[in-house]
CHARMM-style PDB file with segment names, atoms N, HN, CA, C and O in Angstrom:
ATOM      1  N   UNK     1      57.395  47.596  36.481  1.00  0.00      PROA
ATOM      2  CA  UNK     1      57.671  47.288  37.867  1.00  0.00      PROA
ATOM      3  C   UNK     1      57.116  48.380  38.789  1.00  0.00      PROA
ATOM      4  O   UNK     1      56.635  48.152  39.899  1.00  0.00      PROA
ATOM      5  N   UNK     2      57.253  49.852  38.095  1.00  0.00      PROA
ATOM      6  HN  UNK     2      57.644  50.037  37.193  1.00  0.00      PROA
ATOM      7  CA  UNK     2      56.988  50.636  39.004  1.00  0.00      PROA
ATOM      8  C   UNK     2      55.210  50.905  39.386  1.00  0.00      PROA
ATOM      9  O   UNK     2      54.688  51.417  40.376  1.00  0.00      PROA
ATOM     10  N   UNK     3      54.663  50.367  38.245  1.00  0.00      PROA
ATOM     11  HN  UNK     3      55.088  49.951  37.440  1.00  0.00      PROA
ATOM     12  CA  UNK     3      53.166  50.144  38.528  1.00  0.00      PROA
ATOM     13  C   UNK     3      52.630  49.031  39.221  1.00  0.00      PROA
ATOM     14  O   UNK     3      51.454  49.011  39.585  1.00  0.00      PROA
ATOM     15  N   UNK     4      53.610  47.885  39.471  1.00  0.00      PROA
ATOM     16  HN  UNK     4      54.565  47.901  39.175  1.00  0.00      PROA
ATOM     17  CA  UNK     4      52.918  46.988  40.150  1.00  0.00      PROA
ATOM     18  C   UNK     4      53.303  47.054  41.846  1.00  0.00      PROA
ATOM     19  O   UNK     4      52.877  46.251  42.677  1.00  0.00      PROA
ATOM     20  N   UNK     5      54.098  48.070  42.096  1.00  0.00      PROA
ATOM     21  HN  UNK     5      54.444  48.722  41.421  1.00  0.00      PROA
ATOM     22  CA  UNK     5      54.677  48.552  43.269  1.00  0.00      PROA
ATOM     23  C   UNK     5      53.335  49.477  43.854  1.00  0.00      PROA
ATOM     24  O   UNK     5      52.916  49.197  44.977  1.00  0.00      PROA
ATOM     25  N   UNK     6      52.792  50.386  43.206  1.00  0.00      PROA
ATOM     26  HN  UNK     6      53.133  50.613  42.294  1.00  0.00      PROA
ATOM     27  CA  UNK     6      52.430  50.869  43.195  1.00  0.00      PROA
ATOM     28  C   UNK     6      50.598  50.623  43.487  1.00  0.00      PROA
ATOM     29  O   UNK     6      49.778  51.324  44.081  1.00  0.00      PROA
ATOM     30  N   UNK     7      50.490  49.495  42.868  1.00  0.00      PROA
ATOM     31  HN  UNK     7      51.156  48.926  42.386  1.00  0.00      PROA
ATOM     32  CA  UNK     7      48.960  48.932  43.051  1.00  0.00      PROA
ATOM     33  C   UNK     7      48.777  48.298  44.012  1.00  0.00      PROA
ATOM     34  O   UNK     7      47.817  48.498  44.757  1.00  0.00      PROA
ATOM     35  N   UNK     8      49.779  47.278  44.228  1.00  0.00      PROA
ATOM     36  HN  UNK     8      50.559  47.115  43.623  1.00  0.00      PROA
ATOM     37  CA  UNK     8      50.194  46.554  45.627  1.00  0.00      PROA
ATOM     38  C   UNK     8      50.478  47.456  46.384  1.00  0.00      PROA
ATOM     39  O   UNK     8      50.339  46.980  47.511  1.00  0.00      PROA
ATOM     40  N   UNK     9      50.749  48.332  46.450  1.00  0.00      PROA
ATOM     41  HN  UNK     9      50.862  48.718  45.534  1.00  0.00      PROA
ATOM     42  CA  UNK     9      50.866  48.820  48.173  1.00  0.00      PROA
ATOM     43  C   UNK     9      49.829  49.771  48.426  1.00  0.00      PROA
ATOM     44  O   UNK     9      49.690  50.067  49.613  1.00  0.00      PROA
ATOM     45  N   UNK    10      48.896  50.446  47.420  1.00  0.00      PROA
ATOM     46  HN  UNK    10      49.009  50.206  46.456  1.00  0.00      PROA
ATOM     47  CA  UNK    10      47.499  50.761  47.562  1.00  0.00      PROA
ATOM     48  C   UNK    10      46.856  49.280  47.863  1.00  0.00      PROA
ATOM     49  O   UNK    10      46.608  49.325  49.068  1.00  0.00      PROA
ATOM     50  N   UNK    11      46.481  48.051  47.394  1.00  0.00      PROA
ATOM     51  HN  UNK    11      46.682  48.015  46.415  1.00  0.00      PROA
ATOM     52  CA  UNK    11      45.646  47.201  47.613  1.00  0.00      PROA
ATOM     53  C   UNK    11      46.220  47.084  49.304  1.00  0.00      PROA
ATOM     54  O   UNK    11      45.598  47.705  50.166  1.00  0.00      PROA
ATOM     55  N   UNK    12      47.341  46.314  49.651  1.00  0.00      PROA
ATOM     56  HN  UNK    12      47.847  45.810  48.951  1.00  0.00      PROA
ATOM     57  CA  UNK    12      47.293  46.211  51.081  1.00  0.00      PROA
ATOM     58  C   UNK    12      46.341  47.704  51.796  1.00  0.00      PROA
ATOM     59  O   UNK    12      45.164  47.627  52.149  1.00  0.00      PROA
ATOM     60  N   UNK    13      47.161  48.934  51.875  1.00  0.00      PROA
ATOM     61  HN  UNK    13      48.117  48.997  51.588  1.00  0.00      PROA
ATOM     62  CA  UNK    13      46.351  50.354  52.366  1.00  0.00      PROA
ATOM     63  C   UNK    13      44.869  50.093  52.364  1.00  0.00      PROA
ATOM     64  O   UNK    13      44.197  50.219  53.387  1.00  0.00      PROA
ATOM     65  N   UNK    14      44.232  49.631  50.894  1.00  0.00      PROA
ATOM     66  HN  UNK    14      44.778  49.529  50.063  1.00  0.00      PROA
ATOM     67  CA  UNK    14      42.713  49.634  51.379  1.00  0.00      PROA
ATOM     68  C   UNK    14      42.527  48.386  52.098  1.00  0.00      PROA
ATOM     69  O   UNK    14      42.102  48.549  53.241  1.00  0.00      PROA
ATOM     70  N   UNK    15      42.691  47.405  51.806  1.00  0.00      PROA
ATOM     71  HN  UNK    15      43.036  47.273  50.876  1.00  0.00      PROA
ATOM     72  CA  UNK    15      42.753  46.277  52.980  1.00  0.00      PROA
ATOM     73  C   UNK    15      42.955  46.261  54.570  1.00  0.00      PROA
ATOM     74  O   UNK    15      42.396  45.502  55.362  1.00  0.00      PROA
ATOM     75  N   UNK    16      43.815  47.201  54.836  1.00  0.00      PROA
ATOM     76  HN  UNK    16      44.269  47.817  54.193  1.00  0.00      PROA
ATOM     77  CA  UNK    16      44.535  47.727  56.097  1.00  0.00      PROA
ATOM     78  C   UNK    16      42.941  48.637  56.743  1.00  0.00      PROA
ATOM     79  O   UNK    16      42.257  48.460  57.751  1.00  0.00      PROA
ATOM     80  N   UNK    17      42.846  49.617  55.588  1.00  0.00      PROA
ATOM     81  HN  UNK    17      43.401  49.761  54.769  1.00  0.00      PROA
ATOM     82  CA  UNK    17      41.435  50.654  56.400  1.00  0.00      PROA
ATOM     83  C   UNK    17      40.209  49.665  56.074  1.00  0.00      PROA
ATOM     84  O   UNK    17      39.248  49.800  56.831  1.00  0.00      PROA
ATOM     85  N   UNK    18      40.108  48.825  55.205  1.00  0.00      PROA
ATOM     86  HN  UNK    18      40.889  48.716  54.590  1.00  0.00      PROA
ATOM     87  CA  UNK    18      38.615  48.440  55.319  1.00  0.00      PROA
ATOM     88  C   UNK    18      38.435  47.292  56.656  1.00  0.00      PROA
ATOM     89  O   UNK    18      37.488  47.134  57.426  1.00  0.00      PROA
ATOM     90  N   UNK    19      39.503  46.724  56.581  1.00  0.00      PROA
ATOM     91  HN  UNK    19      40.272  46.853  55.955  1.00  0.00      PROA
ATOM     92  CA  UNK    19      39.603  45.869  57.991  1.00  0.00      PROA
ATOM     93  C   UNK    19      39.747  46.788  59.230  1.00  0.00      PROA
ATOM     94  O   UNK    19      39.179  46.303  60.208  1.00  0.00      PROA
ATOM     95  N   UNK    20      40.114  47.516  59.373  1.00  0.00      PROA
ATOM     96  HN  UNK    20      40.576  47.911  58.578  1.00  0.00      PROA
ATOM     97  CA  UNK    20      39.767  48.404  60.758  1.00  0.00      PROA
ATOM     98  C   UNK    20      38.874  49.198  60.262  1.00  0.00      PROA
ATOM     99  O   UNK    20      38.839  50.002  61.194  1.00  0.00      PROA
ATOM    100  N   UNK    21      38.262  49.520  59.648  1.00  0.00      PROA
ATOM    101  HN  UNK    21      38.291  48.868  58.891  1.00  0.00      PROA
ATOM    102  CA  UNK    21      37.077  49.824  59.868  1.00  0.00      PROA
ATOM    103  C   UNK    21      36.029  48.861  59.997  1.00  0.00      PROA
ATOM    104  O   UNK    21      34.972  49.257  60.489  1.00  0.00      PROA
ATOM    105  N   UNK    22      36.156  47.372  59.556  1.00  0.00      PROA
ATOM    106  HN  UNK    22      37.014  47.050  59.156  1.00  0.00      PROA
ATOM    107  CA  UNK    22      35.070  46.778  60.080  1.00  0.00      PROA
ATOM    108  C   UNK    22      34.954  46.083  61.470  1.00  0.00      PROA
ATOM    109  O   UNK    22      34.151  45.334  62.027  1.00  0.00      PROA
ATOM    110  N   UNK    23      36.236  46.740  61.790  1.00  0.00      PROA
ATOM    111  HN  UNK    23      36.888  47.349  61.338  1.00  0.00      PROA
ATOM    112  CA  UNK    23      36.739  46.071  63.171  1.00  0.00      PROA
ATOM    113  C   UNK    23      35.766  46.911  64.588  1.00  0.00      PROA
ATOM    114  O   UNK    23      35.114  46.457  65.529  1.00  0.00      PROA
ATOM    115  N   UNK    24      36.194  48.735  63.982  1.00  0.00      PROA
ATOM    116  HN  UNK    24      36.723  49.104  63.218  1.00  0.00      PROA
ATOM    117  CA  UNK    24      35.343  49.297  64.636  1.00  0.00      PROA
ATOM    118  C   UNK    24      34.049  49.697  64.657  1.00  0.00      PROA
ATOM    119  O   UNK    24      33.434  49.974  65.687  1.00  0.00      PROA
ATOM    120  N   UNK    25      33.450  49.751  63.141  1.00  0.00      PROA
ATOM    121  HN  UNK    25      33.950  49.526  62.304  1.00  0.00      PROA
ATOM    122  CA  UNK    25      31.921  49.245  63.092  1.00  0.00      PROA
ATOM    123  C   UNK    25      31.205  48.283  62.815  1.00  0.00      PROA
ATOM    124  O   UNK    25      29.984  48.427  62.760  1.00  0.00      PROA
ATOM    125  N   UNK    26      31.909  46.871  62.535  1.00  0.00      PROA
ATOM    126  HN  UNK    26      32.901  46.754  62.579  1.00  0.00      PROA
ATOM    127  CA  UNK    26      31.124  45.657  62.309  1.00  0.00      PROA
ATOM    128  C   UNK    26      30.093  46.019  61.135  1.00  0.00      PROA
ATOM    129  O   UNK    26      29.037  45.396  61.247  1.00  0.00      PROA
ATOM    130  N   UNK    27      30.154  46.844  60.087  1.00  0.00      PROA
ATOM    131  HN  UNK    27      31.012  47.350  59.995  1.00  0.00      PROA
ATOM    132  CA  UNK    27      29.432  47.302  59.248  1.00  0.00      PROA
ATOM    133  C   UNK    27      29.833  46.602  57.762  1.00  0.00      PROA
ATOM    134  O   UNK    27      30.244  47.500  57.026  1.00  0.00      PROA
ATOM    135  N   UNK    28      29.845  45.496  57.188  1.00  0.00      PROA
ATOM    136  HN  UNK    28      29.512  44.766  57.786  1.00  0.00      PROA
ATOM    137  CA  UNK    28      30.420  45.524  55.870  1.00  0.00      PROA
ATOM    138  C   UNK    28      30.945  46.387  54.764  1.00  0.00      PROA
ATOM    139  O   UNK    28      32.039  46.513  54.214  1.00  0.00      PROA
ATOM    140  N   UNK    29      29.385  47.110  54.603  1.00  0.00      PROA
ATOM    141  HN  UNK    29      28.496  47.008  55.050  1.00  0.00      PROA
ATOM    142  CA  UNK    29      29.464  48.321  53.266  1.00  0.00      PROA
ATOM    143  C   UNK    29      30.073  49.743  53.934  1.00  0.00      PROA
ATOM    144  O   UNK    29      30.363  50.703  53.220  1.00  0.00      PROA
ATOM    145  N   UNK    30      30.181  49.749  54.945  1.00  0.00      PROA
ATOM    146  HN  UNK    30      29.946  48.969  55.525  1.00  0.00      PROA
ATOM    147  CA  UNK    30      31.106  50.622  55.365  1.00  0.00      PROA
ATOM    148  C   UNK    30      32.585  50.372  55.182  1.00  0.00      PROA
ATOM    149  O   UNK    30      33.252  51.344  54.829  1.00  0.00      PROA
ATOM    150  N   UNK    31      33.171  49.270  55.359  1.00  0.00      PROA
ATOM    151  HN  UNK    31      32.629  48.480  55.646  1.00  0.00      PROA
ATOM    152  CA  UNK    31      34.314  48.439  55.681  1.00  0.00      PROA
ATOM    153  C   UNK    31      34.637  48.773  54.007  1.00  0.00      PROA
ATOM    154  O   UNK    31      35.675  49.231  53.530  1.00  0.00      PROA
ATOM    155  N   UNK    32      33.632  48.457  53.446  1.00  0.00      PROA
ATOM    156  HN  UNK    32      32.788  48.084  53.833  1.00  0.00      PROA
ATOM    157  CA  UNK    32      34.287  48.043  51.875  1.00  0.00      PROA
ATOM    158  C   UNK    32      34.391  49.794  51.607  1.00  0.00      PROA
ATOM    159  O   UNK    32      35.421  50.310  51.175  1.00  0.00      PROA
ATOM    160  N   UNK    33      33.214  50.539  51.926  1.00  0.00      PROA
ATOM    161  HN  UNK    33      32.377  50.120  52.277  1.00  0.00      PROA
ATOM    162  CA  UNK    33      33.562  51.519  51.149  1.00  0.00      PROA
ATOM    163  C   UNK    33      34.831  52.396  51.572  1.00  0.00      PROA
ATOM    164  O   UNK    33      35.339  53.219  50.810  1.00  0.00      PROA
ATOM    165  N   UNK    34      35.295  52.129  52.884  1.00  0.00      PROA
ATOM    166  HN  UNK    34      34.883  51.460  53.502  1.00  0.00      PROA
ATOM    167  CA  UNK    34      36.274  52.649  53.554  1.00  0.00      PROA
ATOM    168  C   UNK    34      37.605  51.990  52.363  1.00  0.00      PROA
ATOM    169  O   UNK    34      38.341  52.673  51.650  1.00  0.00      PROA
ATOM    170  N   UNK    35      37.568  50.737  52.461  1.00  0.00      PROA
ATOM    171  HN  UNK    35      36.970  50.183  53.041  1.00  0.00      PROA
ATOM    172  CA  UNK    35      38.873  49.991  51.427  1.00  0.00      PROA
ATOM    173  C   UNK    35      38.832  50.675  50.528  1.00  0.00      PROA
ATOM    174  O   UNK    35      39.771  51.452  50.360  1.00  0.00      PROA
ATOM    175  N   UNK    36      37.754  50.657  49.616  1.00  0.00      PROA
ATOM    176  HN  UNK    36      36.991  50.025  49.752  1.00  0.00      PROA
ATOM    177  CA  UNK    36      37.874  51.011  47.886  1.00  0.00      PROA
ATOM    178  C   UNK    36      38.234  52.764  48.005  1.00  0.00      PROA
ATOM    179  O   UNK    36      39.025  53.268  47.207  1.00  0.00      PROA
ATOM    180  N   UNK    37      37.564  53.586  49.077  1.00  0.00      PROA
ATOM    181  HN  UNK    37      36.922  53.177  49.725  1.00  0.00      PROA
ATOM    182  CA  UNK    37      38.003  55.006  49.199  1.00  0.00      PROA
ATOM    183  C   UNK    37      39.380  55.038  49.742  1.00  0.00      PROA
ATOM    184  O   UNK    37      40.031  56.010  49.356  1.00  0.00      PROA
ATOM    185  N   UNK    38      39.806  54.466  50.302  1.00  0.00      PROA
ATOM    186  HN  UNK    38      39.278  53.677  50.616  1.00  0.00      PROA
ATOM    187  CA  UNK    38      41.404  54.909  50.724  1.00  0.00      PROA
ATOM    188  C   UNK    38      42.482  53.637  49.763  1.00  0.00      PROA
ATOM    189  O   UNK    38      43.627  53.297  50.061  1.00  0.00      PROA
ATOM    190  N   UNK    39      41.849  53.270  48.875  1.00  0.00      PROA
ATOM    191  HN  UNK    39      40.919  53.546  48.633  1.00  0.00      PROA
ATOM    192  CA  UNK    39      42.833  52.356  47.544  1.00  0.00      PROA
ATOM    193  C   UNK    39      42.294  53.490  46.511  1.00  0.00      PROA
ATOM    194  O   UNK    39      43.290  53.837  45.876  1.00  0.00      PROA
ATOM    195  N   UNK    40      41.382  54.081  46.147  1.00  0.00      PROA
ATOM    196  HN  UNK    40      40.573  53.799  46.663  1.00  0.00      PROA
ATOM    197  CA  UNK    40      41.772  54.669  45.362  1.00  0.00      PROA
ATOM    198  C   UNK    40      42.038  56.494  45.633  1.00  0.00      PROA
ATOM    199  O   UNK    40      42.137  57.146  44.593  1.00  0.00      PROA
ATOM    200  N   UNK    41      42.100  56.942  46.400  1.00  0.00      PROA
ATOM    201  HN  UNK    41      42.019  56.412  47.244  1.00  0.00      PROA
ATOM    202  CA  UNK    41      43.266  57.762  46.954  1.00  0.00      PROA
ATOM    203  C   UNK    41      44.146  57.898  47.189  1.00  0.00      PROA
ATOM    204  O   UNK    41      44.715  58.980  47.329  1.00  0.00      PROA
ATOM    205  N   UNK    42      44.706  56.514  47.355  1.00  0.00      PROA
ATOM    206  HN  UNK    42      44.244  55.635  47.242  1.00  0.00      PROA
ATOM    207  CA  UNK    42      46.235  56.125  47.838  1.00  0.00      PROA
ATOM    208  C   UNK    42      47.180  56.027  46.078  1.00  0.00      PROA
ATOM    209  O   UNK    42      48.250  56.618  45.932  1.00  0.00      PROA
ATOM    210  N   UNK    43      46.610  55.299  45.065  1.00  0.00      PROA
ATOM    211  HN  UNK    43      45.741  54.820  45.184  1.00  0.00      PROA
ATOM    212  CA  UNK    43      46.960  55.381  44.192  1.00  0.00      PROA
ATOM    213  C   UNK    43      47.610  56.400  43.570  1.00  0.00      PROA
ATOM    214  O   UNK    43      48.748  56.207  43.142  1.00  0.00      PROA
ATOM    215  N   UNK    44      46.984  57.632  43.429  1.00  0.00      PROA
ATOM    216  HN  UNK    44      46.060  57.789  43.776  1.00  0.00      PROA
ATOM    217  CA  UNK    44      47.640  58.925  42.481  1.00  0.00      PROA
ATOM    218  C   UNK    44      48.997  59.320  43.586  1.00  0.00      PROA
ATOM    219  O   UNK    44      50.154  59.339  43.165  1.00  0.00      PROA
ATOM    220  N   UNK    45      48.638  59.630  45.069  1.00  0.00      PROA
ATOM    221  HN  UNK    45      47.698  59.615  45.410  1.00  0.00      PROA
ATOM    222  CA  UNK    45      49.815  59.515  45.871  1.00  0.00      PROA
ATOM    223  C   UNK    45      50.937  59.022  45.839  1.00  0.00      PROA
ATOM    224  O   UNK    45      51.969  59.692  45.873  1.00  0.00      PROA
ATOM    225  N   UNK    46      50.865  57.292  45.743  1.00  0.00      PROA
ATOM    226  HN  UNK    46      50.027  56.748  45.715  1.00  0.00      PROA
ATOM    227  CA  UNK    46      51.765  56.627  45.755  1.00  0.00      PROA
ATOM    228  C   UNK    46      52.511  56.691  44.320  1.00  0.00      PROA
ATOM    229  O   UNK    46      53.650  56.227  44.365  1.00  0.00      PROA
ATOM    230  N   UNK    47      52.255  56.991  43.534  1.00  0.00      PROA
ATOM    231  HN  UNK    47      51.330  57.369  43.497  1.00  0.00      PROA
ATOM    232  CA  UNK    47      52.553  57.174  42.399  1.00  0.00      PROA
ATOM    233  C   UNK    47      53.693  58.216  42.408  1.00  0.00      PROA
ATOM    234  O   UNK    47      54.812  57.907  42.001  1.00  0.00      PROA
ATOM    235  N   UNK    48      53.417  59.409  42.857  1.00  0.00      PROA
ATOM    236  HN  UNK    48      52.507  59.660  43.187  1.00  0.00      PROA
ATOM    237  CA  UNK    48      54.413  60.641  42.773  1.00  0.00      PROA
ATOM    238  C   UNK    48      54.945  60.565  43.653  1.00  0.00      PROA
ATOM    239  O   UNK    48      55.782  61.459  43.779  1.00  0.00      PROA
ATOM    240  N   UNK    49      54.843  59.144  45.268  1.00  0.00      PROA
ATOM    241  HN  UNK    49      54.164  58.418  45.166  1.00  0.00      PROA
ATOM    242  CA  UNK    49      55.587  59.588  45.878  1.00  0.00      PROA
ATOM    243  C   UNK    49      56.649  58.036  45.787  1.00  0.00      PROA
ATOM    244  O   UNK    49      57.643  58.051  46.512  1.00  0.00      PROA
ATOM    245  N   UNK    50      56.454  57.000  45.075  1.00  0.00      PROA
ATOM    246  HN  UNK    50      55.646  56.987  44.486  1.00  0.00      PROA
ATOM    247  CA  UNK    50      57.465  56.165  44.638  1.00  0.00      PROA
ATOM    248  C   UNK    50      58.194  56.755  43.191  1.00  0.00      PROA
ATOM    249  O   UNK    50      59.423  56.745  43.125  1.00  0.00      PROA
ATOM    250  N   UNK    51      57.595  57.131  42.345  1.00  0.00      PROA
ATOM    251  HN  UNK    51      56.597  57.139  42.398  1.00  0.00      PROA
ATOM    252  CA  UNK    51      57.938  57.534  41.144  1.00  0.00      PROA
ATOM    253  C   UNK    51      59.074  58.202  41.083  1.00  0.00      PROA
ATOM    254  OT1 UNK    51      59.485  58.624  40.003  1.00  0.00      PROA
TER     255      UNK     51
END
């Protein structure tokens, strides 16, 4: 349970920054790389800080 808490609320987070970021640069591969960089940063975080 505590890992699927944990993936899900990184997936929304990168969802959250890759959509405002494509909001403010209309850039796709920016947008995405913004999502996938702040989902997988958010991960080890959220981890020690739900855990």
């Amino acid at each position: 349970m505590h890992a699927a808490v944990v993936f899900l609320t990184a997936v929304i987070i990168g969802l959250v920054m890759g959509g405002l970021t494509f909001l403010h640069d209309k850039c796709v591969p920016a947008a995405v790389a913004a999502g996938l960089g702040s989902f997988g940063i958010s991960v080890p975080v959220l981890h020690k800080l739900i855990g």
